[in-house]
SERO-4910 file (N, C-alpha, C, O; in steps of 0.05 Angstrom, whole numbers):
BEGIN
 pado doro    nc1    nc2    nc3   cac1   cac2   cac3    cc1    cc2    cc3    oc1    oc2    oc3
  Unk    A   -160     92    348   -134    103    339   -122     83    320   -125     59    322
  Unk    A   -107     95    300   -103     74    286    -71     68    290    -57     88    292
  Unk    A    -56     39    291    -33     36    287    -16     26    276    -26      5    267
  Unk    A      5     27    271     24     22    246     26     -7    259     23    -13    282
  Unk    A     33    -25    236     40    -53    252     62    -55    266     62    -72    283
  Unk    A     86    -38    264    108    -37    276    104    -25    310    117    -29    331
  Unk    A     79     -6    303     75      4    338     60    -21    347     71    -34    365
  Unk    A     41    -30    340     21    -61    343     39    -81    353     32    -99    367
  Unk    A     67    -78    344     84   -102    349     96    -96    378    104   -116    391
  Unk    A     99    -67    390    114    -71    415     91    -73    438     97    -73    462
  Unk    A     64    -76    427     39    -82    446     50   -112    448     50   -116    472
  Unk    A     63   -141    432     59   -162    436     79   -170    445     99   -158    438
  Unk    A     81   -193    462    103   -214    488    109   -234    472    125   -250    484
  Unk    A    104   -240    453    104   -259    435    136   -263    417    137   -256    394
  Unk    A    155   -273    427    175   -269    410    170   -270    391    167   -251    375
  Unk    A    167   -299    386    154   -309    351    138   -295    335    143   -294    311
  Unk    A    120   -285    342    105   -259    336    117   -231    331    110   -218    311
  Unk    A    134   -220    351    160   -199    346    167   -209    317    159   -200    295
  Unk    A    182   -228    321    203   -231    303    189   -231    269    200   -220    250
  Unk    A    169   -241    269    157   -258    242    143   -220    233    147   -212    210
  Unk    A    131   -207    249    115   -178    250    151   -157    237    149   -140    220
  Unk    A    168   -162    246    190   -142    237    205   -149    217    216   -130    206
  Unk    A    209   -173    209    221   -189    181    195   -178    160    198   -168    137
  Unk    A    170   -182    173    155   -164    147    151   -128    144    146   -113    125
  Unk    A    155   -124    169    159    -91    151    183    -76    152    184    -55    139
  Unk    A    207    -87    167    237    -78    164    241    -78    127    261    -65    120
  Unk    A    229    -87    109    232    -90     82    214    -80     69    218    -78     44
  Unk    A    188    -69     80    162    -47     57    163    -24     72    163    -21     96
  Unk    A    164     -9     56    164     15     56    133     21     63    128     39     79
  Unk    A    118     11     55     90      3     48     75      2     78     61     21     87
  Unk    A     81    -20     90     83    -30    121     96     -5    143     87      4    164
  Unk    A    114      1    131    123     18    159    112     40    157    120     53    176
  Unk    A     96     53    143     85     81    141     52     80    148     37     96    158
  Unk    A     47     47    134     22     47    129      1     51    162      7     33    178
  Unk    A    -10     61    168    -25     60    191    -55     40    191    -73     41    175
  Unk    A    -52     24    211    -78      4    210    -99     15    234    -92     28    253
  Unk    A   -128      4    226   -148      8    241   -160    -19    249   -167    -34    232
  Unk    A   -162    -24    274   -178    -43    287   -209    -46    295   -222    -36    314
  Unk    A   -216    -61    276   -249    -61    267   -262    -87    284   -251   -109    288
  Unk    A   -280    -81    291   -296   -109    299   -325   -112    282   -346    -99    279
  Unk    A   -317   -131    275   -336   -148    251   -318   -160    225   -295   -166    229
  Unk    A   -329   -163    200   -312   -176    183   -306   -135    157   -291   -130    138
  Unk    A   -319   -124    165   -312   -102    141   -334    -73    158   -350    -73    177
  Unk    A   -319    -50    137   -332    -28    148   -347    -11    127   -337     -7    104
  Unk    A   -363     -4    132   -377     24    108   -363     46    119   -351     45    140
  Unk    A   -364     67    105   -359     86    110   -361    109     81   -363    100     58
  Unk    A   -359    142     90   -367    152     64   -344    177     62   -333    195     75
  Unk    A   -345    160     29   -318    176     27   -330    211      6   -346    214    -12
  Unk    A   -316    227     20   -323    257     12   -326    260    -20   -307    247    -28
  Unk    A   -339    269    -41   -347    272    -60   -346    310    -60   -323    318    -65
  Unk    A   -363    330    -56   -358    348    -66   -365    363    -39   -375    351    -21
  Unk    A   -360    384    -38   -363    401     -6   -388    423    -16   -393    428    -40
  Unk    A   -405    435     11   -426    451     -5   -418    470    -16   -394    471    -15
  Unk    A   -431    490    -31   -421    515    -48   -429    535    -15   -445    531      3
  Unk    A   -407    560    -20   -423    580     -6   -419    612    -24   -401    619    -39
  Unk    A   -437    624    -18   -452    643    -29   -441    684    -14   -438    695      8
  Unk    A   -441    686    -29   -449    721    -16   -475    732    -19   -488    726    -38
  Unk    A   -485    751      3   -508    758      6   -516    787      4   -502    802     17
  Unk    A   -537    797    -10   -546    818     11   -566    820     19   -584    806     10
  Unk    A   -573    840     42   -599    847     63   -625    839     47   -632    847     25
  Unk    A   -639    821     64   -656    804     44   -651    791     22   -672    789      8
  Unk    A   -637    784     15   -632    760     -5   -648    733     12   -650    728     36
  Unk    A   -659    717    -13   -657    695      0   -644    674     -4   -640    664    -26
  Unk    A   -635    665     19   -607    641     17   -616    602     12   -630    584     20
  Unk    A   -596    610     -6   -601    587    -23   -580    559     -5   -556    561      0
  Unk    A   -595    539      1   -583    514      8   -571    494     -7   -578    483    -28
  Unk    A   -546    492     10   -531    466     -6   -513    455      8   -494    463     21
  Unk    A   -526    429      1   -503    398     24   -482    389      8   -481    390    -17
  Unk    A   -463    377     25   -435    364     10   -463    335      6   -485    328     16
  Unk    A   -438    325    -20   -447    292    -34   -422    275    -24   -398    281    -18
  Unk    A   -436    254    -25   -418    227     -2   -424    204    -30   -443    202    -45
  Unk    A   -403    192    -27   -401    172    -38   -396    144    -19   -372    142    -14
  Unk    A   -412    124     -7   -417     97      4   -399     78     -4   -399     70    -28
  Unk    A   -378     67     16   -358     47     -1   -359     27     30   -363     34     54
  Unk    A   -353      6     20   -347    -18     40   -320    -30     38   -308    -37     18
  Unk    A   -313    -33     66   -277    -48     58   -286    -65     78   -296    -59    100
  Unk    A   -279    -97     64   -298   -125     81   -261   -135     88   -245   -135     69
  Unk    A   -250   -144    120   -228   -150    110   -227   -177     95   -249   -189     93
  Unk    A   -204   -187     84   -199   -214     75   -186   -230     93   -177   -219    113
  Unk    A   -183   -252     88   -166   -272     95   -139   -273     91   -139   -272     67
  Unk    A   -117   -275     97    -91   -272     80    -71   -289    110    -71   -286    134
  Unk    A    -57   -306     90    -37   -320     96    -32   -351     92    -42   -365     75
  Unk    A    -13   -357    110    -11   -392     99      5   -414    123     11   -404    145
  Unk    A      8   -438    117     21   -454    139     45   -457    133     51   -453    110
  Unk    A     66   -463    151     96   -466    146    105   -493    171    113   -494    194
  Unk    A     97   -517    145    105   -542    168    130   -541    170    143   -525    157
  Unk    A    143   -558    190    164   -565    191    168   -593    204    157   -602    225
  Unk    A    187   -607    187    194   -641    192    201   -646    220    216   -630    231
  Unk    A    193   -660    229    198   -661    263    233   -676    262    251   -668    277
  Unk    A    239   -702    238    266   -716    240    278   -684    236    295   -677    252
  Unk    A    270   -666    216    296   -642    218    302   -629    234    325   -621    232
  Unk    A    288   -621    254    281   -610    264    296   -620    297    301   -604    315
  Unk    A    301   -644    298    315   -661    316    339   -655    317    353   -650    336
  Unk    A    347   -657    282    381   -667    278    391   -648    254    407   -655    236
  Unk    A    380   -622    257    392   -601    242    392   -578    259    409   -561    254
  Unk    A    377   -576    276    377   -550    287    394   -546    303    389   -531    323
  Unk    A    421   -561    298    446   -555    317    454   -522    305    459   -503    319
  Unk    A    454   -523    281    465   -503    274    448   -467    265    457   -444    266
  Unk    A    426   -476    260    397   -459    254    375   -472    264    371   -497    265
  Unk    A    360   -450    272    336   -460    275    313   -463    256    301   -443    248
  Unk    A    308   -488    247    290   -503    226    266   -483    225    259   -470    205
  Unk    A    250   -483    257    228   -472    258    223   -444    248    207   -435    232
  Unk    A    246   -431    266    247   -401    259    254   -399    231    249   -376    222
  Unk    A    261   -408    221    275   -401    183    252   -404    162    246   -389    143
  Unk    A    237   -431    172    214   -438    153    199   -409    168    206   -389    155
  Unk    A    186   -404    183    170   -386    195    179   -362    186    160   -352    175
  Unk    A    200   -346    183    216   -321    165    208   -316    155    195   -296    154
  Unk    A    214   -343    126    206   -348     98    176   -340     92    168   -323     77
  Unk    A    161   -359    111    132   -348    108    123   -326    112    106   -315     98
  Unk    A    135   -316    132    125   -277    139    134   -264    111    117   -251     99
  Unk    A    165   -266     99    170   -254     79    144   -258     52    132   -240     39
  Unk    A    143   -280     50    111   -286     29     89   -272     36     77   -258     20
  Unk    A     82   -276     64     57   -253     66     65   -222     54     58   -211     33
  Unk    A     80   -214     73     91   -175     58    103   -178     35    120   -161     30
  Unk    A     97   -198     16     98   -191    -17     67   -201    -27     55   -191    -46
  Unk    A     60   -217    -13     33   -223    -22     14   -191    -12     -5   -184    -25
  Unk    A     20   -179      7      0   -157     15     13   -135     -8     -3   -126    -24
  Unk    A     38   -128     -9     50   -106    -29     36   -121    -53     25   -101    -63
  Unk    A     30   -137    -65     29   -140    -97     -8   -129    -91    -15   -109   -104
  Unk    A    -25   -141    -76    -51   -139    -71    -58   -105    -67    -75    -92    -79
  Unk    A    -42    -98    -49    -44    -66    -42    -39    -48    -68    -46    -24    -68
  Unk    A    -25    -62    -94    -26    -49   -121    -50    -51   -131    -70    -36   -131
  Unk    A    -47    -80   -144    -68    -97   -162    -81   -110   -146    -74   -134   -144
  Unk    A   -103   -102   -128   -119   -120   -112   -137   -115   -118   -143    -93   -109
  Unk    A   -160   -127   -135   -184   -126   -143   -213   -148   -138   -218   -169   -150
  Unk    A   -227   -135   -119   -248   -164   -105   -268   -163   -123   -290   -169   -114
  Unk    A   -266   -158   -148   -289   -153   -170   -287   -182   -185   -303   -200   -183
  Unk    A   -263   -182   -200   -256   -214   -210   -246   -240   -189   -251   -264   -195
  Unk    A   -234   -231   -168   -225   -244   -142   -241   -224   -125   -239   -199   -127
  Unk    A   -258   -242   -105   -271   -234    -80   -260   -245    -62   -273   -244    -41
  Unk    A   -231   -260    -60   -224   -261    -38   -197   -243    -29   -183   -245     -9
  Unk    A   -195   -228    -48   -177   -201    -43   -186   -175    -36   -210   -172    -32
  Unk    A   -173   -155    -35   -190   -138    -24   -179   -110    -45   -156   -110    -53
  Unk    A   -197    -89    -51   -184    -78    -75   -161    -54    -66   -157    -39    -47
  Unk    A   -149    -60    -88   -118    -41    -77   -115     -7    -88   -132     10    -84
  Unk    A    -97     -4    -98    -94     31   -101   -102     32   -130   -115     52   -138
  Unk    A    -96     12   -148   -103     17   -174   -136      9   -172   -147     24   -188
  Unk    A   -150     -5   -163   -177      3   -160   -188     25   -145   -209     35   -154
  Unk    A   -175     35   -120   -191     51   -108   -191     73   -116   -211     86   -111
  Unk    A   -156     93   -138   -162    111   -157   -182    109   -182   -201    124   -189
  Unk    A   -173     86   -194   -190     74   -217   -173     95   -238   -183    116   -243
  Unk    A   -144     89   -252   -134     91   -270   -146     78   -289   -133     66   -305
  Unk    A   -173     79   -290   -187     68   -324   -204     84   -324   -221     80   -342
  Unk    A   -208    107   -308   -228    133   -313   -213    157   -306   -192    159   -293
  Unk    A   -232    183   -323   -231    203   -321   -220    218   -293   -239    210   -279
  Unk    A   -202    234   -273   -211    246   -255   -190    263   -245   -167    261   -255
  Unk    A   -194    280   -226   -171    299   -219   -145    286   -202   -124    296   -195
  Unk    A   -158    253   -199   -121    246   -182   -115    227   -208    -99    209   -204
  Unk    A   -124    228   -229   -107    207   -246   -100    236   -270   -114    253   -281
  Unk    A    -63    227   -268    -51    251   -286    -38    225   -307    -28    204   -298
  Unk    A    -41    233   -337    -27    223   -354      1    234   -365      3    259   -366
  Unk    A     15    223   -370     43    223   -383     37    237   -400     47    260   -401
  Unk    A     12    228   -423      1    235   -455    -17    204   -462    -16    182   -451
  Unk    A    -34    213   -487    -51    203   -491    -41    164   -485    -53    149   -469
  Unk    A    -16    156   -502    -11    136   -501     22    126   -481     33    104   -482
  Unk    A     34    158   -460     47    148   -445     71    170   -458     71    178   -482
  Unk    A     90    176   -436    116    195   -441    131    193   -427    124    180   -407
  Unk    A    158    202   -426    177    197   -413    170    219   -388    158    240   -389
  Unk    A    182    203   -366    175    216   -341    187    250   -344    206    253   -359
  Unk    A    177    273   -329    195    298   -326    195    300   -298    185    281   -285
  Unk    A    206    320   -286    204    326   -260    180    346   -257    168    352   -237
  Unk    A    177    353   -279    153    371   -272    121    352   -274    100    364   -268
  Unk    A    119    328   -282     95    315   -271    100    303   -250     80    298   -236
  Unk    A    122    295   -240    123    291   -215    107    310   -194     86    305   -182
  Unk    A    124    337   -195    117    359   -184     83    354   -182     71    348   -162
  Unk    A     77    356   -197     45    362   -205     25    336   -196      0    336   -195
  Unk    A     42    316   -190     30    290   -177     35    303   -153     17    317   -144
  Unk    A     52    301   -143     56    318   -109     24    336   -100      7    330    -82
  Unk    A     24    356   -119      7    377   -119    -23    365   -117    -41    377   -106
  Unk    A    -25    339   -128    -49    330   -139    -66    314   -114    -89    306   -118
  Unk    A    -53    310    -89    -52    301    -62    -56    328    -51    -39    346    -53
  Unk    A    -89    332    -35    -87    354    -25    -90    354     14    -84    334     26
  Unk    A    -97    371     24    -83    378     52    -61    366     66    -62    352     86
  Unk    A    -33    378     50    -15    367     55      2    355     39     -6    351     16
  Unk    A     25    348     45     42    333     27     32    300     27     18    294     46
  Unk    A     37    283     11     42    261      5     63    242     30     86    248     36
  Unk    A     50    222     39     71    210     61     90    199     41    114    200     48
  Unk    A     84    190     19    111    171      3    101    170    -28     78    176    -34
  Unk    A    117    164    -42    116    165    -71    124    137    -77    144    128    -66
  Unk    A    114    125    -90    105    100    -92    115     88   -118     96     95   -133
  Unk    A    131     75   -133    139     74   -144    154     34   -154    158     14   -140
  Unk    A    158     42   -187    177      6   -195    207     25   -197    212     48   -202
  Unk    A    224      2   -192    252      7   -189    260     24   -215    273     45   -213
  Unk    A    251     14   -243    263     31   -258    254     55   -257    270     72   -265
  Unk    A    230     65   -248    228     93   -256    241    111   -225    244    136   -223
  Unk    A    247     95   -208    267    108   -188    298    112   -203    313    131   -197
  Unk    A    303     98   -218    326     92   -227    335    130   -254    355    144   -257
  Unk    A    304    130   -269    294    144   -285    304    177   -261    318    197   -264
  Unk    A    287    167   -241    283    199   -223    315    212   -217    322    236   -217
  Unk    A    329    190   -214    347    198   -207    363    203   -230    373    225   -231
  Unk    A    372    181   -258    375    206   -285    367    232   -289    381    249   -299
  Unk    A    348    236   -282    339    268   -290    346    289   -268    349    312   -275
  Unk    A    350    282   -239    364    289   -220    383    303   -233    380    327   -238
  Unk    A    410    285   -240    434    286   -246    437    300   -264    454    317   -259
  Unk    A    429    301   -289    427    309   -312    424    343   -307    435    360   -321
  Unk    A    406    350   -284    395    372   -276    419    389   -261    417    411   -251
  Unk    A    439    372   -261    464    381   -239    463    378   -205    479    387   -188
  Unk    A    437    360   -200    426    359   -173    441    337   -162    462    327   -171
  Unk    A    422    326   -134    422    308   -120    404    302   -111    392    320   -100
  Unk    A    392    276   -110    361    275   -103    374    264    -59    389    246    -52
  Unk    A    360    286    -44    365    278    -18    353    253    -14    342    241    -33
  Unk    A    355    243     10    367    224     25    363    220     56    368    243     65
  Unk    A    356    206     76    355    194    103    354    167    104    354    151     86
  Unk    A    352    165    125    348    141    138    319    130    153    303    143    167
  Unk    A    319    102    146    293     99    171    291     87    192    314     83    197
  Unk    A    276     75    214    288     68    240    306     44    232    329     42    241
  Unk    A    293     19    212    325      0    209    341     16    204    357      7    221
  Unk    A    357     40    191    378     44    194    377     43    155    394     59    148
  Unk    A    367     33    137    358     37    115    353     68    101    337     86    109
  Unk    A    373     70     78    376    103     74    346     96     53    338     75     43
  Unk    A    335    129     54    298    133     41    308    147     21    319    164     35
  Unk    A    313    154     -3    310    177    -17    284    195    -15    263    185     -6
  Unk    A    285    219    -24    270    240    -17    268    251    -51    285    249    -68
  Unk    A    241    261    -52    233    285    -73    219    307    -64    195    304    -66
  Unk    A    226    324    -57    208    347    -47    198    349    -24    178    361    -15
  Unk    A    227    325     -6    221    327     21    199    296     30    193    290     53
  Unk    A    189    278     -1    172    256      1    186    241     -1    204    241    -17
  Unk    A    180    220     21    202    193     17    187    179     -8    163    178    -13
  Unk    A    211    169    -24    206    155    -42    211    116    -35    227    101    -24
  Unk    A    190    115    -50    181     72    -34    187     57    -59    184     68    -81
  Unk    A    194     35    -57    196     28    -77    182    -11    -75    186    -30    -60
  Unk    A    163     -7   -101    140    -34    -93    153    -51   -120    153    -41   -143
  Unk    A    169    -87   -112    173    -89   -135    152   -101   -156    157   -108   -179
  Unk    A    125   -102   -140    106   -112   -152     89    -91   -171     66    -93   -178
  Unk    A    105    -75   -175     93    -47   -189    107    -52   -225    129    -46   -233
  Unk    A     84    -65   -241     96    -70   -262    103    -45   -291     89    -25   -292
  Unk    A    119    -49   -305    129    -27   -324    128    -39   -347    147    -41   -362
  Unk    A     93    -55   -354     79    -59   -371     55    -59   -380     40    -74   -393
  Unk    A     55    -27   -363     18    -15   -371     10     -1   -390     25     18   -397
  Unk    A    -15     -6   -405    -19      2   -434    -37     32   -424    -49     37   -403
  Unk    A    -34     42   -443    -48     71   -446    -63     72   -468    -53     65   -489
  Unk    A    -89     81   -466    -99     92   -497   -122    119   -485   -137    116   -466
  Unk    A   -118    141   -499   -136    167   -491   -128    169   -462   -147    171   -446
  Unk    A   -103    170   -454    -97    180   -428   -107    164   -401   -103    171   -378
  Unk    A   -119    140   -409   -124    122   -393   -110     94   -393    -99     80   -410
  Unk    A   -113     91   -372    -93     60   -367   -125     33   -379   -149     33   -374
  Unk    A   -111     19   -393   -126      2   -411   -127    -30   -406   -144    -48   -411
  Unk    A   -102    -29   -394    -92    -63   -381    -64    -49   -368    -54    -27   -370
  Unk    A    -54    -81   -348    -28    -75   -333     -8    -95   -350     14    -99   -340
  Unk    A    -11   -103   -366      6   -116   -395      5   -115   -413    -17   -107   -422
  Unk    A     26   -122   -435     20   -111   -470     33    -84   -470     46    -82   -491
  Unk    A     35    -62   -454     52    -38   -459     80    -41   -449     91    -63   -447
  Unk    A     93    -13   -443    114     -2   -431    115     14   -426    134     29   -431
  Unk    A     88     20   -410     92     43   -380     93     34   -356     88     10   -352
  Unk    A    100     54   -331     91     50   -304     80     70   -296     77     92   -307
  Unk    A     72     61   -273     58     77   -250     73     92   -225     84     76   -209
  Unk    A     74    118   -219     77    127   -189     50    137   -181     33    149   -193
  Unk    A     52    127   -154     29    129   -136     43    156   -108     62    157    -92
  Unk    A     23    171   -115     28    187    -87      5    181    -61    -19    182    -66
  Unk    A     15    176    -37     -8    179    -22     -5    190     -2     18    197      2
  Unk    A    -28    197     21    -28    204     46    -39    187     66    -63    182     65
  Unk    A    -23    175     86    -34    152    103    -45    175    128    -39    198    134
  Unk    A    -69    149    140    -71    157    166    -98    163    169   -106    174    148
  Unk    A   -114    161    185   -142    149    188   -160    163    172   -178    147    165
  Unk    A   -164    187    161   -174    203    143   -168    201    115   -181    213     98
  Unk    A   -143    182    109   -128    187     81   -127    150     77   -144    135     86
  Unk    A   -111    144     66   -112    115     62   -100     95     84    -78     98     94
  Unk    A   -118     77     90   -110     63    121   -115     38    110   -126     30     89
  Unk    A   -101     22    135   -111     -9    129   -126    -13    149   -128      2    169
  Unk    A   -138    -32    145   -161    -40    162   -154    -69    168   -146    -84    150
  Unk    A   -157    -77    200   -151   -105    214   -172   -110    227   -194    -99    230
  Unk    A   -158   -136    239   -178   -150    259   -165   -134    282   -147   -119    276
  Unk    A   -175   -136    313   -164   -137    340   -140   -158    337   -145   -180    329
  Unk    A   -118   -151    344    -95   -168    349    -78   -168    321    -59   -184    318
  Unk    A    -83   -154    307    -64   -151    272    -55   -180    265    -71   -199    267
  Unk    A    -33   -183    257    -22   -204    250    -22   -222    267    -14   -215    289
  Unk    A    -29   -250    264    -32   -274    285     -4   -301    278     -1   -306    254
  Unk    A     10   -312    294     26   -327    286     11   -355    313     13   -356    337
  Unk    A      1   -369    300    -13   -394    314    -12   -424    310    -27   -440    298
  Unk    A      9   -427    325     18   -458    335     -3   -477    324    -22   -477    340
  Unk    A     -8   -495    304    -30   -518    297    -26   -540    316    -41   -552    331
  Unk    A      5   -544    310     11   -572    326     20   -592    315     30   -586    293
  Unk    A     23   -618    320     31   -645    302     13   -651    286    -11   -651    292
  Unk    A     24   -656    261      6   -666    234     -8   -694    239      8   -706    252
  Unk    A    -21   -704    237    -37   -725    230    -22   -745    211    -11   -766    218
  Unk    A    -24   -734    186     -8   -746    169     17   -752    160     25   -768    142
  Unk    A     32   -733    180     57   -734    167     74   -726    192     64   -713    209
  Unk    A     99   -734    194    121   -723    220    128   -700    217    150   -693    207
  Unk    A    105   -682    225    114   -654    224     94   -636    246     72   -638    254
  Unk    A    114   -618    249     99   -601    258     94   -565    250    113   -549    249
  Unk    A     59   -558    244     53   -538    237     40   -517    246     18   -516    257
  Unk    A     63   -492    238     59   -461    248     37   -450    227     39   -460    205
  Unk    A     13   -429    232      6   -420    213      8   -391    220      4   -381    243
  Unk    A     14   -375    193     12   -339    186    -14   -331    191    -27   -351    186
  Unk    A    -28   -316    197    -57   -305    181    -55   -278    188    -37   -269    202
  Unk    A    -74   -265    176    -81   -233    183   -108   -228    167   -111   -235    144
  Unk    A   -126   -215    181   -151   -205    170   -148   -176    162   -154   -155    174
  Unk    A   -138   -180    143   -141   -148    128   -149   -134    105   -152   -151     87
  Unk    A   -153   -112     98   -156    -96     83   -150    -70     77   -130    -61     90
  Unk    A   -162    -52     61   -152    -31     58   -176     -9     49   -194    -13     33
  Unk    A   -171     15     65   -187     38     55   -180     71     43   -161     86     48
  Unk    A   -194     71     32   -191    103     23   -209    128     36   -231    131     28
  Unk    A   -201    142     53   -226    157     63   -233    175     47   -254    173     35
  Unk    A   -216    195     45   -216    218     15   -200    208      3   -180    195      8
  Unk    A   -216    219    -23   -205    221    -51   -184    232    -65   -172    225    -84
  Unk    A   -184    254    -48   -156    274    -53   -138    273    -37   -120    289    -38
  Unk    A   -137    246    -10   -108    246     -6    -90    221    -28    -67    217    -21
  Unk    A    -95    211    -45    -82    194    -68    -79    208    -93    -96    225   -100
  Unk    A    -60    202   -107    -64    216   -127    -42    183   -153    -27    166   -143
  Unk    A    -46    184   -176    -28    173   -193    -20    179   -217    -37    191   -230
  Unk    A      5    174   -229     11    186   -250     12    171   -265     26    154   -254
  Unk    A      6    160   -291      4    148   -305     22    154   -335     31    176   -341
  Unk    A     25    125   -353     44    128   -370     63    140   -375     67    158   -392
  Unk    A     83    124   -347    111    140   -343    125    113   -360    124     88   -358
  Unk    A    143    136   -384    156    115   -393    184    117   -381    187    131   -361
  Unk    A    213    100   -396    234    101   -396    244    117   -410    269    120   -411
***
């Protein structure tokens, strides 16, 4: 079964662990939707759906013609990800009257991991870096042809509501868990809202954080989602040198796009006193990655301008 890190977190007794696990997804949109799977080994194969068989009409004596669905073979190996957060043992003596040294440095570091996983879960590519693991813009592959990559126009257009719409559409059995998005073109969605005489709805999520809505899809907002991607022939060409962005629609959840962990998700593990230095060090880690099972639960829109 797969689970969200936020359900993973009320499995653990671990304050320090609580605390450092909810400072990183009380802030991604990314994290709190995303659903993880617990793998044993370092990565998984698995095959993602390609085309379904044809079927046929018959009559009395005909002879029937055979045909299998095509699978496409993909591997998600997890990675390594995280870092240490020493802390001075003299500060740690004679400051922590007022804050706690340990807990603040340790925050800090959880906050770095859930921007280091959001920027990777975009642009995560283990082709030039193998010690990342590849993210949404590799696993659609906005540099080819296909039915989940929709263009703006050849070299990029101003966003409408009607390719929105049609990105929605482009995600099949079902709606889209979230719409994925850089601040300006949220900023954009909601101009054309207005302009329209509307109101783009609105909720809340368990922090208590209002979600905007499009068509009933919470809208996320990644600030590692850059609004300097080049277009040429309706394809994305590089993620700098232009002035477009990207919205990403997807569908989480063990069939659709999941992350993939170790047993125990996120680890927060005491090192101890430094050797070298008067300090003492906490370290972050997490073994993770990310998969796509089908193809048609992602979809992206490409060369959305301003």
């Amino acid at each position: 079964m797969a689970l969200t890190l936020a359900e993973a977190n009320k499995l653990s007794n671990d304050i320090l662990l609580q605390g450092v696990v909810e400072t990183i997804i009380k802030d991604s949109p990314i994290l709190q939707r995303l659903p993880f799977i617990e793998i044993v080994g370092n990565g998984l194969t698995y095959n993602q759906e390609k085309t379904l068989p044809s079927i046929d009409f018959y009559d009395v004596g005909d002879t029937w013609v055979e045909s299998t669905p095509t699978f496409e073979q993909k591997t998600a190996n997890l990675k390594i990800m995280g870092g240490d957060a020493d802390v001075d043992n003299f500060l740690k003596s004679t400051r922590s009257n007022v804050q706690d040294l340990e807990a603040a440095v340790v925050e800090l570091k959880a906050k770095a991991v859930k921007d280091k996983f959001e920027e990777v879960f975009i642009y995560g590519d283990a082709t030039p870096n193998p010690k990342e693991f590849d993210g949404l813009r590799k696993l659609i592959d906005t540099t080819s042809a296909g039915n989940q990559v929709i263009a703006m126009g050849a070299t990029g257009a101003t966003l409408t509501l009607v390719k929105l719409d049609e990105l929605i559409d482009a995600v099949k059995g079902g709606k889209p868990d979230m719409l994925l998005m850089s601040r300006r073109t949220r900023r954009k969605i909601n101009a054309l809202v207005r302009a329209s005489g509307g109101m783009v709805d609105s909720d809340r999520d368990q922090w208590g954080n209002f979600v905007q809505l499009w068509d009933g899809v919470p809208i996320g907002v990644n600030d590692w989602i850059l609004d300097t991607h080049a277009l040429s022939g309706s394809l994305e060409t590089g993620t700098t040198g232009g002035t477009c962005s990207i919205i990403y629609a997807i569908q989480t959840g063990e069939w659709a796009l999941c992350g993939l962990t170790s047993p125990g998700h996120l680890t927060v593990e005491p090192i101890g006193s430094m050797e070298s230095k008067d300090a003492t060090r906490t370290r972050v880690k997490w073994y993770v990655s990310l998969a796509l099972f089908s193809a048609v639960k992602a979809a992206a829109l490409i060369g959305v301008q301003d």
